[in-house]
C-alpha positions in Angstrom: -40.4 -44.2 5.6 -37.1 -42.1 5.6 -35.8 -40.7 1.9 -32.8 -39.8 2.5 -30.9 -37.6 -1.5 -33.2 -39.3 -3.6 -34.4 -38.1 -6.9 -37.6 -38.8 -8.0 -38.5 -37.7 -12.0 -40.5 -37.5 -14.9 -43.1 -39.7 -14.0 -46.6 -39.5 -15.2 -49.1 -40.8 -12.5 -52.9 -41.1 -13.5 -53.7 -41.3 -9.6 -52.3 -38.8 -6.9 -48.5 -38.3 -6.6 -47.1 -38.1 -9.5 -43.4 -38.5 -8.0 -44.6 -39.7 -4.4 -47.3 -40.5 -2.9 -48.0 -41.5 0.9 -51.6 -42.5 2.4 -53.9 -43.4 5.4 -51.7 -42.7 8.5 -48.0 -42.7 6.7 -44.9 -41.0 8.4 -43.2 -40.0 5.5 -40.0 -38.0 5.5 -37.8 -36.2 2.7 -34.3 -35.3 3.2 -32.1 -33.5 0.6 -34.3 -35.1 -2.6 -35.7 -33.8 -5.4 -39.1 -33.9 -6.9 -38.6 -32.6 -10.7 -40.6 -33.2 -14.0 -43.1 -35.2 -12.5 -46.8 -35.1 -13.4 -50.1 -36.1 -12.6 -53.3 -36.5 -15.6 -57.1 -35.3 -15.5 -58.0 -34.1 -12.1 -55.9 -35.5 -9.7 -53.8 -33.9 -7.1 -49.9 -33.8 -6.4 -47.6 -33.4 -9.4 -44.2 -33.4 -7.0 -45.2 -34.7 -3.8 -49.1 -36.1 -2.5 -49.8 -36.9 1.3 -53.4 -38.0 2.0 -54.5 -38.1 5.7 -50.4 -38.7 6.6 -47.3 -37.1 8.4 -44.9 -35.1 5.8 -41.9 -34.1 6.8 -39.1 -32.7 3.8 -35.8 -30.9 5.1 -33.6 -29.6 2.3 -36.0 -30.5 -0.3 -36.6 -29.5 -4.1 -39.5 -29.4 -5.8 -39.3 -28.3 -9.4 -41.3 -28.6 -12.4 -44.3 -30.5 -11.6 -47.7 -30.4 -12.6 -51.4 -31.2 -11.6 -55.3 -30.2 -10.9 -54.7 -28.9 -7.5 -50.9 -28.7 -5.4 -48.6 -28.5 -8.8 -45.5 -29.3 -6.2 -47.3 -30.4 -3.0 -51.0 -31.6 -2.0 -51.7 -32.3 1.3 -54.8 -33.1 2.6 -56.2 -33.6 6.2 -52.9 -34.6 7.3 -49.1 -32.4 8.6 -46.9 -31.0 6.3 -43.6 -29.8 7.7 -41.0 -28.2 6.2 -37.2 -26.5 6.7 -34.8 -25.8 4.1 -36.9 -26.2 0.9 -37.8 -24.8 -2.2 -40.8 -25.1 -4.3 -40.4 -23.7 -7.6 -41.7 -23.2 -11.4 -44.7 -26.1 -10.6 -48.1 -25.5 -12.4 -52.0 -26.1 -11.1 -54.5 -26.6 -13.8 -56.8 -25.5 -10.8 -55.5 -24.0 -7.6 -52.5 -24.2 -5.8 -49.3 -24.0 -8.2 -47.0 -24.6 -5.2 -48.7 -26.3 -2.5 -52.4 -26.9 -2.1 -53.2 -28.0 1.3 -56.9 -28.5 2.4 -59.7 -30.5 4.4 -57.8 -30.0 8.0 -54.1 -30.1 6.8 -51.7 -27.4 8.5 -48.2 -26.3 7.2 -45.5 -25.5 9.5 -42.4 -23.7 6.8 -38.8 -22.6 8.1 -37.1 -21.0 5.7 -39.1 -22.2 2.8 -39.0 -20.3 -0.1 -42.3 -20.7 -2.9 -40.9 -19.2 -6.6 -42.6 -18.9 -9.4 -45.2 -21.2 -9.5 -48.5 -21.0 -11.5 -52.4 -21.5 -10.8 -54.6 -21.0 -13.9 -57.5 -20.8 -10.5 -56.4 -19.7 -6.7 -53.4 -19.6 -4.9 -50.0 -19.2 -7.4 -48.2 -20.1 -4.8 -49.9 -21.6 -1.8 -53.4 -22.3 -1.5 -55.7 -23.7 1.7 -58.9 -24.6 2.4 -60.1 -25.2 5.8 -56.2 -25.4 6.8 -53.8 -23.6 9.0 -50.2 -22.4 8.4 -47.3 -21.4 9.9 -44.4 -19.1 8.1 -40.9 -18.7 9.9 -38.5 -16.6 7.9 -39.6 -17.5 4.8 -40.7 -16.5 1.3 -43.1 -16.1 -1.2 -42.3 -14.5 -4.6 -42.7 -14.3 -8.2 -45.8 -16.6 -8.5 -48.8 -16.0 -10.9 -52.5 -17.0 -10.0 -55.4 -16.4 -12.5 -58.0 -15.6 -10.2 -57.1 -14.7 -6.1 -54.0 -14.6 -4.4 -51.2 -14.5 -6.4 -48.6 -16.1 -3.8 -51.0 -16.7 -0.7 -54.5 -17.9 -0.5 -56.3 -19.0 2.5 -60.0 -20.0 2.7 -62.0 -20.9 5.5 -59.2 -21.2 7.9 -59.1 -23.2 11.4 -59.1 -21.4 14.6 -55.5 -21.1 14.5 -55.2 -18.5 11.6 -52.5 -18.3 9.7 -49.2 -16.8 10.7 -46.2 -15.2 8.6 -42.9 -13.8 8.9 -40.9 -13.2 5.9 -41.1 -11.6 2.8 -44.0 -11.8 0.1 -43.0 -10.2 -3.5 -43.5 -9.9 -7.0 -46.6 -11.9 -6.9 -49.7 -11.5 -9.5 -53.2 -12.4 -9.9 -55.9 -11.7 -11.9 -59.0 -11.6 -9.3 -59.1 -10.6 -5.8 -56.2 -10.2 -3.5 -55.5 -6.6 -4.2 -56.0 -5.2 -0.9 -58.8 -7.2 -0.1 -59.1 -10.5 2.4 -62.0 -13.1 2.3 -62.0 -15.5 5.3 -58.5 -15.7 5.7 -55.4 -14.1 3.2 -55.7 -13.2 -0.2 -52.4 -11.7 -1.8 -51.9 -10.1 -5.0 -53.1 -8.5 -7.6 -49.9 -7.1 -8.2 -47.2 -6.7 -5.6 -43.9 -5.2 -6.7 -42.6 -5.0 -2.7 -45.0 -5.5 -0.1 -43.9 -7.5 2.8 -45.4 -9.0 5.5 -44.2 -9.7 9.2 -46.0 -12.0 11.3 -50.2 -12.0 10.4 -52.4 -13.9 12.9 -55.9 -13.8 12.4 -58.8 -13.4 15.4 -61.8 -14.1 15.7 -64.0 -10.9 14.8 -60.9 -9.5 13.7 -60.3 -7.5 10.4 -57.2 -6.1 9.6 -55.4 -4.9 6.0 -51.3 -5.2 6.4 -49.6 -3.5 3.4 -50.1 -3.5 -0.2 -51.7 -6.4 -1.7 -52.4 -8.3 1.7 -55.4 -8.7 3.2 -57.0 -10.3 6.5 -60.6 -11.0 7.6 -62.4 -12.7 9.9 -65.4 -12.8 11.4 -67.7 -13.2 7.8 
């Protein structure tokens, strides 16, 4: 299914995918819409955007506003999110994840996607992943709040990949760990007034600190 400037908004889902929602083997793809004021009750996933074991692809994108357990903007699990040209901004996670939660095998691929001041009362203000790879390519992650680890990024229990960035990660907060300190994967925070990061992989048996607030460990 192709969206092509479409506008999905304030909609109140009391299942997954609060403004869309695509399942069991869909090839879903987003061009120039926007995702705004959408929400998702108790503790389901997906306030903008939800794909479940499914292909996501959004070029050009918005995603504003939303709100949900886990993934705020975007929740992706076991399935492919890619994304060019987007931004993901001022979305809140009741849990973790304020901008994108991805998990359970999912993997990102982001050119030129910019994450903005998102919220996570748990993990992850801006991104968080579990058991999930990503891929950053001049791209950005700024000004997002988490109330426990890793203020814009958090990965746990990546897959052999590791995750990889280049691009700038700024301004972001949280109130556990993530100040200098990475658990099985990247943690980033506590608070990070200008520390950026260029291209991080992670190895096996590898541990390696880049710059303030950003940490990466493996092998534990």
């Amino acid at each position: 299914a192709i969206f092509d400037d479409v506008t999905f908004s304030g909609n109140q889902g009391i299942v997954a995918g609060g403004g869309l929602g695509a399942y069991s083997g869909a090839d879903v793809t987003l061009i120039d819409c926007t995702s705004a004021g959408n929400a998702v009750t108790g503790s389901y996933n997906g306030g903008g955007v939800q794909a479940e074991g499914s292909s996501l692809q959004m070029d050009g994108v918005l995603i504003e506003g939303n709100s949900a357990s886990q993934g705020g903007g975007v929740y992706v699990q076991g399935g492919v999110l890619s994304v060019t040209d987007t931004e993901i901004r001022g979305n809140t996670a009741s849990t973790h994840g304020g901008g994108i939660r991805i998990r359970n095998g999912a993997s990102l691929d982001a050119t030129r996607l910019v994450v903005t001041g998102n919220q996570a009362a748990g993990r992850g203000g801006g991104i968080s992943g579990f058991s999930s790879d990503t891929t950053w390519v001049g791209s950005e992650i700024s000004d997002n709040t988490a109330g426990a680890g890793g203020g814009g990024l958090h990965m746990d229990g990546v897959l052999s990949a590791g995750p990889a960035f280049d691009g700038e990660i700024t301004g972001n907060m949280a109130g556990g760990a993530g100040g200098g300190r990475g658990e099985q994967g990247l943690w980033h925070g506590a608070t990070n007034g200008a520390g950026h990061l260029r291209l991080v992989t992670r190895e096996a048996g590898e541990r390696v600190f880049y710059g303030k607030g950003v940490g990466v460990e493996a092998g534990s």
